[in-house]
SEMAR-743912 format. One record per residue (C-alpha): residue number from 1; residue in one letter; chain; x, y, z negated. Coordinates in pm, 1 decimal, padded with zeros to 6 digits. Example, Ala and Ser with C-alpha at 12.3 -4.5 7.8 and 13.67 -1.06 7.14 Angstrom:
<sites>
[1,"A","A",[01230.0,-00450.0,-00780.0]]
[2,"S","A",[01367.0,-00106.0,-00714.0]]
</sites>
This chain:
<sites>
[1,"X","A",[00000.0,00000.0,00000.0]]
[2,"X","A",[00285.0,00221.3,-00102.1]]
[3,"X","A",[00454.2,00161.9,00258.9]]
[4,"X","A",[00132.8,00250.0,00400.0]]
[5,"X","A",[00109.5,00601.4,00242.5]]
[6,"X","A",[00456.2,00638.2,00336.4]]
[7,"X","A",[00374.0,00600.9,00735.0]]
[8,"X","A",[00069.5,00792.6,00685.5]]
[9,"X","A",[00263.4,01064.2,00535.8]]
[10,"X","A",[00501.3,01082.4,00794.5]]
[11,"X","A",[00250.0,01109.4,01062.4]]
[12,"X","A",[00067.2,01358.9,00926.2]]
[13,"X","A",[00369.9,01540.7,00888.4]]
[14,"X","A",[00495.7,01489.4,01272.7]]
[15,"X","A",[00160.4,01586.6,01424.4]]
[16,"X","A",[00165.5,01899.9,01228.5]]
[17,"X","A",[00490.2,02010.1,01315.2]]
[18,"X","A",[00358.0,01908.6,01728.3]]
[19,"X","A",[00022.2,02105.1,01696.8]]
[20,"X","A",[00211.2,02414.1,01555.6]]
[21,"X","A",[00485.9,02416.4,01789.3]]
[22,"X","A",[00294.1,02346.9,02086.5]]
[23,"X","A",[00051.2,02598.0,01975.4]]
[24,"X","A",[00282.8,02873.2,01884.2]]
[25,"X","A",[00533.6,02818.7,02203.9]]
[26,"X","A",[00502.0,02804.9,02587.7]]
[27,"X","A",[00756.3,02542.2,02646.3]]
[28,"X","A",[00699.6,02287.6,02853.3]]
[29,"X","A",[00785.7,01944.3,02795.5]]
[30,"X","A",[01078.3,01810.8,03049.8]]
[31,"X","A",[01274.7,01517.7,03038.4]]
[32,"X","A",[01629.8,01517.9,02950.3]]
[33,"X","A",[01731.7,01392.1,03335.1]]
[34,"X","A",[01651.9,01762.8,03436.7]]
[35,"X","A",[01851.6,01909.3,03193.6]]
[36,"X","A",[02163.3,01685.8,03246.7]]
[37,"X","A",[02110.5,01817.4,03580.3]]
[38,"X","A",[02132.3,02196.3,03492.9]]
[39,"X","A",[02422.7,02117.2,03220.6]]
[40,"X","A",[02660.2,01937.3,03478.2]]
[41,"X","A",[02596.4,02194.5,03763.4]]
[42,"X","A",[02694.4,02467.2,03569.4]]
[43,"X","A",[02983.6,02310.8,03428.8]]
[44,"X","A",[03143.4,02214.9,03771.1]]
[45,"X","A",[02984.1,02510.0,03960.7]]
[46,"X","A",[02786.7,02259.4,04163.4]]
[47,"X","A",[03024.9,02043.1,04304.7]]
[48,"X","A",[02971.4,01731.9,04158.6]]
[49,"X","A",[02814.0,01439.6,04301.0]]
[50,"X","A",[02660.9,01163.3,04148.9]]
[51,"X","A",[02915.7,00788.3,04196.9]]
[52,"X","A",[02654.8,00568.7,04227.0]]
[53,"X","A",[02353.4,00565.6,04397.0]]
[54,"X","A",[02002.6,00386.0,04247.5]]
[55,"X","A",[01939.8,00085.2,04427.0]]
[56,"X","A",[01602.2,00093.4,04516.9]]
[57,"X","A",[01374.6,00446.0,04414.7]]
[58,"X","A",[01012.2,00420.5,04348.1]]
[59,"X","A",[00744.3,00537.6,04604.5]]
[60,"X","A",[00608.6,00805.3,04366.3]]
[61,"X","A",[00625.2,00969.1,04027.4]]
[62,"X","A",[00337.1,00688.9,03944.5]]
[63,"X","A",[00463.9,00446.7,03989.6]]
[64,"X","A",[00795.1,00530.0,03826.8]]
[65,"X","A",[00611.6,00623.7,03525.3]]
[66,"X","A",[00417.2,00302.1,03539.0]]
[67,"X","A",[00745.5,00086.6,03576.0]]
[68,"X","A",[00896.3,00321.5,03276.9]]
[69,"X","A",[00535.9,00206.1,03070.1]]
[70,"X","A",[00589.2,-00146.0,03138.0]]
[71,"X","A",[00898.3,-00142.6,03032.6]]
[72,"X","A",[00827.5,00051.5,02672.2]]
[73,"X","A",[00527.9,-00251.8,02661.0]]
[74,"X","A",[00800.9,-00517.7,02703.8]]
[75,"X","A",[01050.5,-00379.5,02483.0]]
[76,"X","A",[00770.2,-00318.7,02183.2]]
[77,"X","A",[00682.8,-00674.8,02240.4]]
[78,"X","A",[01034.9,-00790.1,02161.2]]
[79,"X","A",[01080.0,-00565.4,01822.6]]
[80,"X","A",[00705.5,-00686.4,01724.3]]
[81,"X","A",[00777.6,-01027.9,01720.5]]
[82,"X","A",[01098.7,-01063.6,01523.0]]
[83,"X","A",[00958.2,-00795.6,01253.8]]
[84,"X","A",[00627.5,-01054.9,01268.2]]
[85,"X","A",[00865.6,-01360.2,01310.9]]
[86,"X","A",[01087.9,-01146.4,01010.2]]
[87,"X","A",[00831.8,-01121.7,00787.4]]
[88,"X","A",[00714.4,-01465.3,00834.3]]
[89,"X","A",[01013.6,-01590.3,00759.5]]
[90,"X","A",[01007.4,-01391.4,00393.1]]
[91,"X","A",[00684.5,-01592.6,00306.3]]
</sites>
């Protein structure tokens, strides 16, 4: 119960800290890719190019974030069974 409060707490306290910020701001959310982007191109005054080149590149934004989703999914499926098979294993 204690651990539950805890989470709960924590939450509460996150969401708070999003509503005001996002309230109180006019940023927009971008992803760090972008960024990198900006930070290298000023650094080497926009010569640098990339050494490696993705192998295959999604048809749209879609279904890149789709493939990104899936792969959170999988990934949360993984940790969720060894905390499960974890705290099985306590009992």
């Amino acid at each position: 119960m204690k651990g539950e409060l805890i989470a709960l707490a924590i939450i509460l306290v996150f969401t708070a800290q999003f509503l005001y910020i996002s309230s109180s701001t006019d940023a927009e959310f971008g992803g760090a890719d972008g960024e990198a982007e900006g930070v290298i191109g000023e650094l080497t005054g926009g010569t640098y190019e990339p050494i490696a080149e993705p192998l295959w590149e999604p048809p749209s934004g879609e279904i890149e974030s789709l493939l990104f989703g899936l792969q959170i999914a999988f990934g949360a499926l993984i940790i969720g069974y060894f905390f499960g098979y974890y705290q099985r294993s306590k009992v």
